[in-house]
C-alpha angles and dihedrals in degrees: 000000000000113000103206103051132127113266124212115211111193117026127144093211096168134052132080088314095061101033108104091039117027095133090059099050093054096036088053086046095054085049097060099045100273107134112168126019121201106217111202110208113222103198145322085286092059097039101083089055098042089047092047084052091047100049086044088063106005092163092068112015108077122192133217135187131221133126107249112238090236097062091050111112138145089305098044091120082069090062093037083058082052097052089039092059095045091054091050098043104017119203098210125053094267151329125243097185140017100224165077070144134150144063144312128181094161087093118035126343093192092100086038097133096035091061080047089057095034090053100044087042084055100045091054083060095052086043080053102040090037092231123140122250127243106205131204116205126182128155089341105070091137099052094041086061094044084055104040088053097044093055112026112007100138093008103069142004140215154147122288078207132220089352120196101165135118132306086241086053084046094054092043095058090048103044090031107041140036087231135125124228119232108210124196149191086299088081084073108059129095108241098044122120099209090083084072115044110021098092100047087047108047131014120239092252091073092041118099128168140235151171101217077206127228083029142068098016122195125269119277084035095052121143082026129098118278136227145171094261083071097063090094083077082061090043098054097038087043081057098055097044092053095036095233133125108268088238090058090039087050094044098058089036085066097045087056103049083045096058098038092054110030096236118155123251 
C-alpha cells in the first residue's frame, strides 16, 4: 500500500449506487492518488452489502460500524445489540471507525431521544474499543457536541463529519472538543457559506475530507454521483480558501486522516 495517498474519510461505496460498477470506482479512485476509503455502516440492514464491497477490495476500503441516527426507532436497542457484537467479534477483519453515529433532527424529532441514547451509548464503546467516531449532524450540531464532550471529551476522538453548520458551531468544535471536521463537495458550491468562514474558524490541522459518496458531489459534478476520484475538487477549493499550495494542503490533509484514524503511514 502507498503510504502517502490521499485518504477519503467518509465515503458509502456499496449499495444499489455502486453496484454495476464498484471496480471502476475504486480503480478510478487509486489512479488519481486516493489510496484508502473509510466506509461508515448505517444498520443491520446495510452491513451484507458493505461487507460484499470490503472483502472485494479489503486493502482500501476500510469499514466502520455504527448504527445511523436516522434508522434509530423504538427498536433501535435491537440494532445497538447488532453494532455491540460486531465490535466485539468483527466480521470482518477489523473496524477502523464506530459510525456512521450521531444525531438528526432534519427529518423527524419523534426518536429524539432515542438517537441521544443511541449516540452516548456509542461513543462509551469507541472510548472502549478505542476507535474513533464518525459523527452525523444534522440539525442538531449543538447537542451532538454536548454530547460528544459529556461522554467522551479526552477520552476519545472523531469526525463531526461533512459538516455544513455555522461559523459560531465551527468555533465551538474547535475551542470545545479535541475533534476534526470532515469537509465535503459542499465546499464547492456557490451558495455555501463554508468558503467564508472556515479558515478564520478552524485551522487546517483539524480539518479532514470526504465524498459522502454517492452525495454531495463536487462542483462541476454536481446532481451526479459522487466518488472519491472527485476529492481533488475539495483539494483545490480547500487551497484557495486557506491560501496554501494543494501539495502542502494535501500533505497535512493526509497527517491528519492518518492520526485520526490510526491508520499506518
Amino acid at each position: 500500500m502507498q503510504s502517502s495517498r490521499i485518504i477519503d474519510t467518509h465515503t458509502h461505496l456499496y449499495g444499489e449506487a455502486f453496484k454495476e460498477d464498484l471496480p471502476d470506482v475504486v480503480e478510478r479512485a487509486m489512479r488519481s492518488g486516493i489510496g484508502r476509503m473509510l466506509l461508515p455502516n448505517i444498520d443491520r440492514s446495510s452491513f451484507p452489502e458493505l461487507e460484499e464491497s470490503v472483502r472485494q477490495f479489503p486493502e482500501v476500503l476500510l469499514p466502520m460500524m455504527g448504527l445511523h441516527p436516522t434508522s434509530v426507532d423504538e427498536n433501535y436497542k435491537e440494532e445497538l445489540a447488532f453494532v455491540r457484537a460486531e465490535l466485539q467479534v468483527p466480521t470482518l477483519s477489523r473496524y477502523y471507525g464506530v459510525g456512521e453515529v450521531g444525531l438528526d433532527y432534519y427529518w423527524d424529532t419523534t426518536f429524539k431521544q432515542h438517537q441521544q441514547e443511541a449516540f452516548a451509548t456509542q461513543i462509551e464503546w469507541a472510548k472502549e474499543y478505542n476507535l474513533p467516531l464518525s459523527i452525523h449532524t444534522r440539525s442538531a450540531v449543538e447537542d451532538a457536541i454536548d454530547i460528544y464532550k459529556e461522554a467522551g471529551e479526552g477520552r476519545c476522538t472523531g469526525v463531526f463529519h461533512s459538516f455544513t453548520g455555522t461559523a459560531g458551531e465551527l468555533k465551538r468544535i474547535d475551542s470545545k472538543t479535541n475533534a476534526f471536521v470532515g469537509i465535503s463537495g459542499v465546499v464547492t458550491f456557490k451558495n455555501s457559506d463554508l468558503r467564508d468562514f472556515l479558515s478564520r474558524s478552524i485551522p487546517l490541522e483539524r480539518v479532514v475530507i470526504e465524498t459522502d459518496a454517492p452525495y454531495l458531489s463536487p462542483v462541476p459534478f454536481r446532481g451526479k454521483r459522487n466518488e472519491p476520484s472527485y476529492l481533488h475538487r475539495i483539494i483545490s477549493e480547500l487551497s484557495i480558501i486557506y491560501r496554501k499550495p494543494e501539495a502542502e494542503v494535501s500533505a497535512q490533509l493526509l497527517v491528519n486522516s492518518v492520526k485520526l484514524f490510526n491508520l499506518e503511514t
